[in-house]
C-alpha positions as CSV (number, residue, x, y, z in Angstrom):
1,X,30.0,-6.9,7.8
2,X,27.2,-6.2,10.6
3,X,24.9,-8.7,11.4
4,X,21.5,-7.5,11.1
5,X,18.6,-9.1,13.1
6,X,16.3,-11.3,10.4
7,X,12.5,-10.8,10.6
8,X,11.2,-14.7,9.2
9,X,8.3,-14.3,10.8
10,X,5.0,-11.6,11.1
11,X,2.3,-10.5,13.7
12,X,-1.1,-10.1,13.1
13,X,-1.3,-7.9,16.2
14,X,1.4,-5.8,18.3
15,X,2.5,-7.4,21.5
16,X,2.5,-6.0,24.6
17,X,6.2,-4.7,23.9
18,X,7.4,-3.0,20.8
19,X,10.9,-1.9,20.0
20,X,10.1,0.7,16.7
21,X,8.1,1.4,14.3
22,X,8.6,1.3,10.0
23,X,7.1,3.7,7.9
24,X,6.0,1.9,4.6
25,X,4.4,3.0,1.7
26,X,2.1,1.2,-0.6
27,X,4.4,-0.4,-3.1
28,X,7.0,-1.1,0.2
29,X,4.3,-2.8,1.7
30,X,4.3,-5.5,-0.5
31,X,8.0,-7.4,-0.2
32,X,9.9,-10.7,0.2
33,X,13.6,-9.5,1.0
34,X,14.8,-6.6,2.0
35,X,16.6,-4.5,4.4
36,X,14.7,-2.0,6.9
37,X,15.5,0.9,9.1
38,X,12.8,1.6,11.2
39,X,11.7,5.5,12.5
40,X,14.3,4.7,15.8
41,X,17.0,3.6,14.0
42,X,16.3,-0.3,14.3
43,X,17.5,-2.0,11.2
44,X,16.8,-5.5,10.4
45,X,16.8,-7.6,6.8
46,X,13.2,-9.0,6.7
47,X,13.2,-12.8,5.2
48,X,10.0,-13.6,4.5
49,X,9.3,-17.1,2.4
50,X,7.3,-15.6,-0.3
51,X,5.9,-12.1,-1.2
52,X,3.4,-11.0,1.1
53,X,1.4,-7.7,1.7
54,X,2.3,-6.1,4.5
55,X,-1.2,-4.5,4.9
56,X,-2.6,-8.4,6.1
57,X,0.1,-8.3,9.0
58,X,0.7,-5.6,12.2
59,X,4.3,-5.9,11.9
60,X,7.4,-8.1,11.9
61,X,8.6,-10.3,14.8
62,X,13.0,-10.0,14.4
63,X,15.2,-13.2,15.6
64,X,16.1,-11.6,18.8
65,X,12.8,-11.4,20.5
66,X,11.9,-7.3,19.3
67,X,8.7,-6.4,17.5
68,X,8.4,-3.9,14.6
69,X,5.1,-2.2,13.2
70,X,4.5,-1.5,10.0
71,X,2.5,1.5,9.2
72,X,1.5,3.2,6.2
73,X,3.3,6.1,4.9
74,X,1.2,9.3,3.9
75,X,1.3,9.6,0.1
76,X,0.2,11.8,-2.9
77,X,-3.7,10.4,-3.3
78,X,-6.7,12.3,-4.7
79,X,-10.1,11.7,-3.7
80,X,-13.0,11.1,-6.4
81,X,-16.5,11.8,-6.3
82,X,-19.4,11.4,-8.1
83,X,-21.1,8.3,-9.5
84,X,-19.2,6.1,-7.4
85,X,-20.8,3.2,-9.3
86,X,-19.6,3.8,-12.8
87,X,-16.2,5.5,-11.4
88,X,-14.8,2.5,-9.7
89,X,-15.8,0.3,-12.6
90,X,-13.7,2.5,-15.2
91,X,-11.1,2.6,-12.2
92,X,-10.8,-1.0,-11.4
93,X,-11.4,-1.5,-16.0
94,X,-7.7,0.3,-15.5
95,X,-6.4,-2.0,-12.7
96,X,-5.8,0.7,-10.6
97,X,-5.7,0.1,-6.7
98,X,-8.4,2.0,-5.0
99,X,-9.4,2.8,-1.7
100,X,-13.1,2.9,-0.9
101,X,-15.3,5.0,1.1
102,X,-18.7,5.3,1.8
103,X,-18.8,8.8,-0.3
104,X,-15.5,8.5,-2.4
105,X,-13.0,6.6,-4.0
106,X,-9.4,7.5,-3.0
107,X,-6.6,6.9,-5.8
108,X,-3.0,7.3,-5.9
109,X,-1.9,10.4,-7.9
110,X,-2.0,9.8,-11.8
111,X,-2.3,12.2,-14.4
112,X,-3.3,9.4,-16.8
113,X,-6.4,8.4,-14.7
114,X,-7.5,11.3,-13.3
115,X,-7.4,13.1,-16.9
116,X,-9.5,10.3,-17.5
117,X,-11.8,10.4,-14.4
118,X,-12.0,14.3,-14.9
119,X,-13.6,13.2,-18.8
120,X,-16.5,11.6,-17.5
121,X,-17.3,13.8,-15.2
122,X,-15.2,12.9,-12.0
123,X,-14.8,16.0,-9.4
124,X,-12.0,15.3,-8.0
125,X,-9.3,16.8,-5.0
126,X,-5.7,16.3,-4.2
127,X,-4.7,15.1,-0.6
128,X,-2.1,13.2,1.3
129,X,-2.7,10.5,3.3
130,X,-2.0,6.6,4.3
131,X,-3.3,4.6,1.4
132,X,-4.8,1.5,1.9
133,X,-6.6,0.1,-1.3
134,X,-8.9,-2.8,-1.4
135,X,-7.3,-6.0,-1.5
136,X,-7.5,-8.7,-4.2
137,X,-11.3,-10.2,-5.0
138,X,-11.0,-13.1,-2.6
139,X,-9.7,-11.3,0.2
140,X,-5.6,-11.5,-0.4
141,X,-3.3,-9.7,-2.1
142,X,-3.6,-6.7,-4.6
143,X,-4.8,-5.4,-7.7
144,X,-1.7,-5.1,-9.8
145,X,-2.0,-1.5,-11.9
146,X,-0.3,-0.5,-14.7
147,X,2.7,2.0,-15.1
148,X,1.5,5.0,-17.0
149,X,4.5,6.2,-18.1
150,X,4.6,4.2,-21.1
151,X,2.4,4.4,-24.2
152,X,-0.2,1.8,-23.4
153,X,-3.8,2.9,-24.5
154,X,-7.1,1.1,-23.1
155,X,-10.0,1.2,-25.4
């Protein structure tokens, strides 16, 4: 069995030495235990005492002195305009993380929401990018959406 460095602990900014970077998606973003290889080849098994959002923290600090970055992974999104009011309320009705913008809401792609978005009125465009939705109402954590792919209906 290799031994893998542990990452215990996390940096809120990056040192003045870093040895690699990981490239994380949303949902990876948020994690307790769990092996990582980062873009160099770095692996490590991060150990973190509870289930934290990545997105608070610049990276991970390893047992052996080395620094990792987390960033975000580009990602299937689509941008919504319109009446940015009344579309993040029937967005955030749906618990559906959303990033923010002075002129648009930005989504993860699905079909379920933006069939709905598109209903009332919604013009909405396709893109890739880094997603980094608003965290939870006091300022930690995340809005916890639903999964789609079931038959779950919201009146």
């Amino acid at each position: 069995m290799t031994h893998l460095p542990i990452a215990r602990e996390l940096l809120s900014s990056a040192p003045p030495e870093v040895a690699d970077m990981v490239l994380l998606d949303y949902d990876a973003r948020l994690m307790r235990r769990k092996k990582l290889i980062a873009q160099g080849g770095v692996a490590f098994l991060v150990d973190l005492a509870e289930v934290t959002n990545l997105d608070d923290h610049w990276g991970f600090l390893l047992e052996d002195g080395r620094a990792v970055g987390v960033e975000a992974a580009a990602e299937d999104l689509i941008e919504v305009r319109g009446d940015l009011a009344r579309l993040a309320w029937h967005i955030g009705n749906r618990h559906t993380p959303c990033q923010i913008a002075a002129d648009h809401l930005t989504i993860r792609r699905d079909h379920v929401i933006e069939a709905m978005l598109i209903h009332i009125g919604a013009n909405l465009t396709r893109t890739t990018g880094p997603f980094r939705p608003e965290g939870g109402a006091y300022g930690k954590g995340r809005t916890m959406g639903h999964d789609h792919g079931h038959s779950h209906h919201h009146d």
